[in-house]
C-alpha positions in Angstrom: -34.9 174.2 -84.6 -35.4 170.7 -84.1 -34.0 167.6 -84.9 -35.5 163.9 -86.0 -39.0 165.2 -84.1 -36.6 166.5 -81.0 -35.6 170.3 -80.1 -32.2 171.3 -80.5 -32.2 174.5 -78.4 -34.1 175.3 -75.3 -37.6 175.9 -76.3 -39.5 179.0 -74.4 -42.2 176.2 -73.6 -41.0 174.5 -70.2 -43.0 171.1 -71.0 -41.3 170.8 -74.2 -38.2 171.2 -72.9 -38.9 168.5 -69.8 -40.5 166.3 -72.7 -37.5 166.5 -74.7 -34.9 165.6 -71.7 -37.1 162.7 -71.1 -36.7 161.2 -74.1 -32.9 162.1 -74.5 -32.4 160.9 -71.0 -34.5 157.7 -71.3 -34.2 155.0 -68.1 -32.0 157.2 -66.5 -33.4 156.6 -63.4 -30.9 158.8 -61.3 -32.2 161.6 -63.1 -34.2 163.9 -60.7 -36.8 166.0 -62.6 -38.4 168.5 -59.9 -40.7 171.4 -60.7 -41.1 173.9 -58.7 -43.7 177.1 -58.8 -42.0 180.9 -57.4 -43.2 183.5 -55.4 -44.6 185.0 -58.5 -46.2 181.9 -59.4 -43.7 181.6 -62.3 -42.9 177.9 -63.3 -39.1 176.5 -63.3 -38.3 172.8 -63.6 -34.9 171.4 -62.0 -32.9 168.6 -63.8 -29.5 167.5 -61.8 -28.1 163.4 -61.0 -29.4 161.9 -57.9 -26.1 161.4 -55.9 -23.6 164.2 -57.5 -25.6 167.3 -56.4 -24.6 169.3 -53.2 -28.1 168.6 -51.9 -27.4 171.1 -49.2 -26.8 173.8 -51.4 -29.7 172.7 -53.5 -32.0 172.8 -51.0 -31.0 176.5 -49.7 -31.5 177.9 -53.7 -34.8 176.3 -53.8 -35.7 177.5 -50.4 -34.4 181.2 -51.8 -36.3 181.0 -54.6 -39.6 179.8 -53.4 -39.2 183.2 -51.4 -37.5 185.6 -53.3 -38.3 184.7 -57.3 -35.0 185.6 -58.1 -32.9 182.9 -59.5 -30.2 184.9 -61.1 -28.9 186.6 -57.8 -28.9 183.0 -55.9 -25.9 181.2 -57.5 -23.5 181.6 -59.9 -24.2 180.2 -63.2 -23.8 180.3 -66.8 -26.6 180.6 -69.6 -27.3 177.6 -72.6 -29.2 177.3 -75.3 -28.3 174.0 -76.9 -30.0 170.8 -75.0 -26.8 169.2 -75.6 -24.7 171.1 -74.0 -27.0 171.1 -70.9 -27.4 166.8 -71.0 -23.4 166.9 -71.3 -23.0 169.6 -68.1 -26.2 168.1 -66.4 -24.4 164.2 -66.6 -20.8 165.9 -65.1 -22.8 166.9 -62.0 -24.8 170.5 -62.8 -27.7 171.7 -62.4 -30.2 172.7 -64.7 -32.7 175.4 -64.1 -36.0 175.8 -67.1 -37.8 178.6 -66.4 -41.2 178.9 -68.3 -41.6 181.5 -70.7 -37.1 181.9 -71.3 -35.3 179.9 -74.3 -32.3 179.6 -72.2 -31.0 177.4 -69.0 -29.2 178.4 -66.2 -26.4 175.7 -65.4 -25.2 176.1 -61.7 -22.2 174.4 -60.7 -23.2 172.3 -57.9 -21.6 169.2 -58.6 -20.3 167.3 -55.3 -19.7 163.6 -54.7 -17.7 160.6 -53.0 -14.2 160.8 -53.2 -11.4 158.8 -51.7 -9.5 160.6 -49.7 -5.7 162.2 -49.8 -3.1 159.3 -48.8 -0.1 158.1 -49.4 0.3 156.1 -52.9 0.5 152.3 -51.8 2.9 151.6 -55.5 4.9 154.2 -54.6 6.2 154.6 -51.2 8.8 157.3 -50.3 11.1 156.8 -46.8 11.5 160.8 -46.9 9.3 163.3 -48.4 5.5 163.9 -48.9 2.7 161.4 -48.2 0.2 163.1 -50.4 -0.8 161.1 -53.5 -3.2 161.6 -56.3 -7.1 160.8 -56.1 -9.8 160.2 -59.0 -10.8 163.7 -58.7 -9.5 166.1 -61.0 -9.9 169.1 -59.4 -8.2 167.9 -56.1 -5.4 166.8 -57.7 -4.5 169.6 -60.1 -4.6 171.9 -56.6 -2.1 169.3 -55.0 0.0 170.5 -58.3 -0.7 174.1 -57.8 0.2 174.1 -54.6 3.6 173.0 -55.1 4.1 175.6 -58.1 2.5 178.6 -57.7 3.4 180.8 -60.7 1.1 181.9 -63.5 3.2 180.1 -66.1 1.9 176.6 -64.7 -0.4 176.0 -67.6 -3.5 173.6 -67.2 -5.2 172.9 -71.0 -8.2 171.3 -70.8 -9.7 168.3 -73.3 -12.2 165.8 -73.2 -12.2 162.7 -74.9 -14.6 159.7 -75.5 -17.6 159.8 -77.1 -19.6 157.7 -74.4 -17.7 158.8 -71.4 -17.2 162.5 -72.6 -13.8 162.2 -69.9 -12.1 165.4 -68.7 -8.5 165.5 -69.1 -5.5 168.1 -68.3 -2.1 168.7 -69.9 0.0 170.0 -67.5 3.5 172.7 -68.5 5.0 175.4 -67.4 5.4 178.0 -70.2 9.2 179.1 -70.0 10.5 175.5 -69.3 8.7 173.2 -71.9 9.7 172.9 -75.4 7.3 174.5 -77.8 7.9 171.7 -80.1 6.8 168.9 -78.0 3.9 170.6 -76.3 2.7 171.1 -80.1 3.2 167.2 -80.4 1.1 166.1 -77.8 -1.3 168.2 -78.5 -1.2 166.5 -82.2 -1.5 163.2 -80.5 -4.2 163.8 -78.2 -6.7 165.6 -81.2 -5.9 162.4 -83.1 -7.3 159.9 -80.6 -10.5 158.1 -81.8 -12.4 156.2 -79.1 -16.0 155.7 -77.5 -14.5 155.0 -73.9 -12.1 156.7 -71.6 -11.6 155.4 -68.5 -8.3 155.5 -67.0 -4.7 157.4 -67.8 -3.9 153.8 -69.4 -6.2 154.3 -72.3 -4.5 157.5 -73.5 -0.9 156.2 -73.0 -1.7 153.2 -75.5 -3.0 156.3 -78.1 -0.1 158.8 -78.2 2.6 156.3 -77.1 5.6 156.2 -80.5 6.2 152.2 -80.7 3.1 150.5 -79.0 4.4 146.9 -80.0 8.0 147.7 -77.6 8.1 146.1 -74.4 9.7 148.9 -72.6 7.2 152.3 -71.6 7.8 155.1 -73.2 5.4 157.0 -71.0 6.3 157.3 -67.5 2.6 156.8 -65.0 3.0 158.5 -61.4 0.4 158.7 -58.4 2.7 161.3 -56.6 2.4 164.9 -57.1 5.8 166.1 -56.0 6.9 163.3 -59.1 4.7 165.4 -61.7 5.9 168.4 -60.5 9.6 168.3 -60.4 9.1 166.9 -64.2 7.1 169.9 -64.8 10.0 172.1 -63.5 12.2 169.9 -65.5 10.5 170.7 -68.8 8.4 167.6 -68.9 4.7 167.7 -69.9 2.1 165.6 -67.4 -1.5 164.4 -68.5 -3.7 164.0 -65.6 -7.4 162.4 -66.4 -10.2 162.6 -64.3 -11.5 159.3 -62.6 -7.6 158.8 -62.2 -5.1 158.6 -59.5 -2.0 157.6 -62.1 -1.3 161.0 -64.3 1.2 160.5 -67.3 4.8 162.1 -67.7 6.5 162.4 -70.9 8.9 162.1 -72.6 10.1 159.4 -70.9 13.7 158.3 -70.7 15.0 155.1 -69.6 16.9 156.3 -66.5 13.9 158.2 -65.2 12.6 154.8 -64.8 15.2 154.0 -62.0 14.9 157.6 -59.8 12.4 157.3 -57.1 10.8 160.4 -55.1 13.1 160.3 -52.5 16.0 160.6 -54.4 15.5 164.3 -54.6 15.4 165.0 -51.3 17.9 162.6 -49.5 21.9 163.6 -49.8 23.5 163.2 -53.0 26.1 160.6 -51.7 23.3 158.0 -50.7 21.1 158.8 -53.9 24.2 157.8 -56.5 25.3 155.0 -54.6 21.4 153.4 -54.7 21.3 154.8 -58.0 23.8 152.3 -59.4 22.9 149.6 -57.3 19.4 149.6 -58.4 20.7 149.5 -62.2 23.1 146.7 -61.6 19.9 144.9 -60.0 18.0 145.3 -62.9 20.6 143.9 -64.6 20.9 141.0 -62.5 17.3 140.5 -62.3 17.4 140.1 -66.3 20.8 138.0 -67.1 21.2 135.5 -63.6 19.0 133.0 -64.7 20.3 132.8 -68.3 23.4 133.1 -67.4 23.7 130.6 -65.1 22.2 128.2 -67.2 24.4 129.1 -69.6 27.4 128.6 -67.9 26.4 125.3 -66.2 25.1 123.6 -69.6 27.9 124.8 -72.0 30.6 126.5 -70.3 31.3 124.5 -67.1 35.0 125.3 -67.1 34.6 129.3 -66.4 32.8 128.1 -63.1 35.2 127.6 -60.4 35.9 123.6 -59.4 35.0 123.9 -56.0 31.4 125.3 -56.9 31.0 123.4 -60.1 31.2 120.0 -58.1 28.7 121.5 -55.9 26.5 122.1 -58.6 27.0 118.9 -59.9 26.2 116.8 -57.1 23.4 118.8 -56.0 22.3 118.1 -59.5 22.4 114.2 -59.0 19.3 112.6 -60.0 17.6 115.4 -60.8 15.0 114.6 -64.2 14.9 117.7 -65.9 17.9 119.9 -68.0 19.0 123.0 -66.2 16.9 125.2 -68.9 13.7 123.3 -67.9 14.1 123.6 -64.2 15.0 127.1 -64.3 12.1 127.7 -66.4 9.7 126.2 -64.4 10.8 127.6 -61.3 10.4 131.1 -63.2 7.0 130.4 -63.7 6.2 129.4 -60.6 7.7 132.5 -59.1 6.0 135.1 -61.5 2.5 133.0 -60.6 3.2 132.8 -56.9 3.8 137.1 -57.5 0.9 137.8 -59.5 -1.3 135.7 -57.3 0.1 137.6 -54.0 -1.0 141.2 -55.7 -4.9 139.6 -56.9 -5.3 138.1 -53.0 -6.6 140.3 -50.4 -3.3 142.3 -49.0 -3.9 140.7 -45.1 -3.0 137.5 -46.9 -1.6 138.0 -50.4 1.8 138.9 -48.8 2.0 135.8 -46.7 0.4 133.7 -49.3 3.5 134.2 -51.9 6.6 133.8 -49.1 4.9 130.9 -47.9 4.0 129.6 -51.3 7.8 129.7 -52.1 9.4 128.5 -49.4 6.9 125.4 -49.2 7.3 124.7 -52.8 10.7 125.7 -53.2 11.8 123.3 -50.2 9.4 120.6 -51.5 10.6 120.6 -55.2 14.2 120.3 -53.4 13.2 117.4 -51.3 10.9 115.3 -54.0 14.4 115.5 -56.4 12.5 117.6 -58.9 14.3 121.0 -58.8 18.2 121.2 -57.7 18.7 123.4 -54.9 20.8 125.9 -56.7 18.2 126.8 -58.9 16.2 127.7 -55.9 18.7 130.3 -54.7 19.2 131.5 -58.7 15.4 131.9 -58.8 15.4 133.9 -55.5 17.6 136.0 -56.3 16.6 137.2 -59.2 13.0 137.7 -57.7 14.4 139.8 -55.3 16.6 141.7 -57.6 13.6 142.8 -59.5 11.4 143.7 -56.2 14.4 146.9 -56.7 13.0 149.1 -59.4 11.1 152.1 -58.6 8.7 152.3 -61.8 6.2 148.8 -61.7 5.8 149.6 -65.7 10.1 149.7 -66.2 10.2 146.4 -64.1 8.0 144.3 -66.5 10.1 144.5 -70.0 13.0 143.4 -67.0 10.7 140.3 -66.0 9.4 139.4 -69.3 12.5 139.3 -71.3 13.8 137.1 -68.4 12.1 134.5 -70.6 13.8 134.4 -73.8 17.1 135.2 -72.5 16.9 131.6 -70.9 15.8 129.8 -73.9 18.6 131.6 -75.8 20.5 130.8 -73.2 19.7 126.9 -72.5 20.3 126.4 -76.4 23.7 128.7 -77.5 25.1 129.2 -74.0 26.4 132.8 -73.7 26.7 133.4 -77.5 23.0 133.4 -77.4 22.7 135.6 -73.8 25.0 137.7 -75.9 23.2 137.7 -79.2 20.2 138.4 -77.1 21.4 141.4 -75.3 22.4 143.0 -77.9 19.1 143.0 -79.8 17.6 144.3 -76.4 20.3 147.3 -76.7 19.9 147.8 -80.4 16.2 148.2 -79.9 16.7 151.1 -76.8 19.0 152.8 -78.6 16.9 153.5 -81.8 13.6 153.9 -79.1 12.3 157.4 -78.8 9.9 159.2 -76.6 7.9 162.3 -78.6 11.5 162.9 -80.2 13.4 162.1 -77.2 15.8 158.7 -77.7 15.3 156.6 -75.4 18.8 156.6 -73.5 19.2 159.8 -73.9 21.9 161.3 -72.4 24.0 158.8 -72.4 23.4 157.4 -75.9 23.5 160.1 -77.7 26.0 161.5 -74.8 25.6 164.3 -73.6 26.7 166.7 -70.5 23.5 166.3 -67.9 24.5 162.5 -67.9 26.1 163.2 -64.7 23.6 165.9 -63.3 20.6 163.6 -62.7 20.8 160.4 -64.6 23.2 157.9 -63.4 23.9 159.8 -60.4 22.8 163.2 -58.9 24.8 165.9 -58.4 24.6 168.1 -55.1 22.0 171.0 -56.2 24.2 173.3 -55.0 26.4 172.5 -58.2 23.8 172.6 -60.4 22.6 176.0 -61.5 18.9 176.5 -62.4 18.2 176.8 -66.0 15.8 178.8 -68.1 14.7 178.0 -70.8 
């Protein structure tokens, strides 16, 4: 059969079929096109992608079958028919095999290529546990996850998405722990997705995520694999994508936001105790700046005298409102940040504490900024330097913003009209069916197995589903 002038299925005729690849595969100049005559004089033509081919292994099947003739007993392979299958399996690394004279190719898997190697994940650093973090390979990392679970009900579906890219992805459950109901659900989500590119984890989170227009992630993005698989024993589903080190968790709930990998494997006592500090952080890291203006533009009298007249004289001469310096100083933080993860990391670390304690101290000294904005502004920086999840800590840093001009205008009635909108929106937030706060709104009894603190494990019994 044949298709606007081209064949759609391997034609018996091996030019035809070389002609044909050539025009599908037009200035594609890493494709390697090598005929090749057997011992029988028999004519086979070779089509694989200069750079992801085993070339060893290549060259010891050619060798083979300039001797022996026998292709079929020299690697393991599979049989198509349809061209383009073959350019789809050809472009992921295979190797095509024409013979002359046989409507069918043999595909032989002998993809290999460049890969980082196994280390630990920089965004994610663990003081006790494993080092191991994910890679852009696939393959490498779903055995990272098998290794850690080895039971047959570890499921691994495979998809592909993208019309250009043609991108391999995995969903990742165990059988007896995940809820029929939401595997079902993602698998509705990921079917529905529309898109010519693929390229990262990041692409498919904006797809299947329930409220894309809410600051806060409803899909939690991990680089380790112990993460992904203690959610996996928890009855969590994971997408992992190839060409990706970051594979996705879900549902996502806004305390897993604030559990990082070592929690699970230092003492109970220690994990708690950090536990609640890192929330009251977060906290901190959203309401000081706001706050303080608050307090120092409207209500002056809930400030103690001493401090207040320190305030005030430090204060002295200084041009702007309290709302404008702390906003500036806000700004300049969160640029002196993002510069600091753009520049190289010998000098990005060294360029931000420099940059703020140059312009901090200068800004004092010129009479611009008031020294206690300084220490406000530093504070809260290092407040949110606490959370564990990079993607929980921006809604923190962003909504920073408009709790200060709230703030600066209505003084704590508008800090207080603010956070109650923020609370309003979490609690109505889902996750695939999940609320968002769940379990303490709605409450339930695991709130105090693993959410604001952990329980020893000894006092938790496993549970099937």
């Amino acid at each position: 059969m044949e298709r606007g002038g081209l064949p759609v299925t391997v034609n018996e005729s091996l030019k035809m079929n070389h002609d044909a690849l050539l025009h599908i595969l037009d200035n594609c100049s890493d494709i390697v096109y090598r005929p090749l005559k057997l011992s029988d004089q028999s004519e086979i033509l070779l089509v694989y992608v200069d750079g992801m081919t085993d070339s060893t292994r290549l060259e010891q099947i050619i060798s083979a079958c300039m001797i022996s003739g026998d292709i079929e007993r020299l690697t393991q392979y599979t049989i198509v028919i349809q061209l383009s299958e073959i350019v789809a399996k050809v472009l992921k690394g295979c190797t095509a095999i024409f013979i002359d004279g046989k409507p069918f190719a043999f595909m032989a898997e002998l993809a290999a290529y460049k890969q980082r190697a196994i280390d630990e994940p920089s965004n994610e650093a663990s003081i006790r546990g494993p080092r191991e973090g994910f890679t852009e390979d696939l393959r490498t990392n779903l055995s990272m996850i098998r290794r850690k679970i080895s039971h047959p009900t570890l499921k691994f579906e495979m998809h592909q998405a993208g019309e250009l890219t043609n991108t391999d992805f995995v969903v990742a459950y165990i059988e007896e722990k995940v809820k029929p109901e939401l595997l079902q659900e993602v698998r509705n989500r990921l079917q529905a997705i529309r898109t010519n590119q693929l390229l990262d984890s990041g692409y498919i989170e904006e797809f299947i995520e329930d409220r894309s227009l809410s600051l806060f992630p409803q899909i939690q993005n991990t680089e380790r694999p112990d993460t992904v698989s203690s959610s996996l024993l928890s009855g969590r589903v994971a997408i992992i994508v190839d060409g990706s080190p970051n594979a996705l968790l879900l549902p996502m709930t806004f305390w897993s936001g604030f559990q990082a990998a070592e929690d699970h494997y230092e003492r109970f006592i220690y994990v708690s105790a950090v536990r609640i500090l890192r929330l009251l952080l977060a906290m901190l890291s959203c309401l000081l700046p706001s706050v303080y203006v608050a307090l120092t533009t409207f209500h002056p009298q809930m400030i103690p005298l001493a401090v207040m007249l320190s305030i005030s004289a430090s204060r002295e001469g200084i041009p702007f409102p309290t709302v404008i310096e702390t906003l500036l100083m806000e700004l300049m933080f969160e640029g002196l940040r993002e510069a600091g993860l753009r520049l190289p990391k010998a000098i990005g670390s060294a360029v931000s504490i420099v940059g703020a304690l140059v312009i901090g101290e200068a800004a004092v000294q010129a009479g611009f900024i008031s020294a206690p904005i300084v220490m406000i502004v530093a504070g809260t920086g290092i407040a949110s330097f606490a959370f564990p999840s990079y993607s929980l800590a921006l809604p923190f840093r962003l909504l920073r913003f408009p709790l200060l001009i709230v703030g600066g205008f209505l003084g704590l009635y508008g800090v207080a009209i603010g956070v109650i909108f923020i609370m309003i929106h979490l609690v109505t937030l889902k996750s695939f069916g999940v609320p968002y706060l769940k379990p303490v709104s709605p409450i339930g009894k695991s709130i105090w197995k693993d959410t604001l603190i952990r329980l020893n494990k000894r006092f938790v019994p496993a549970q099937r589903k």
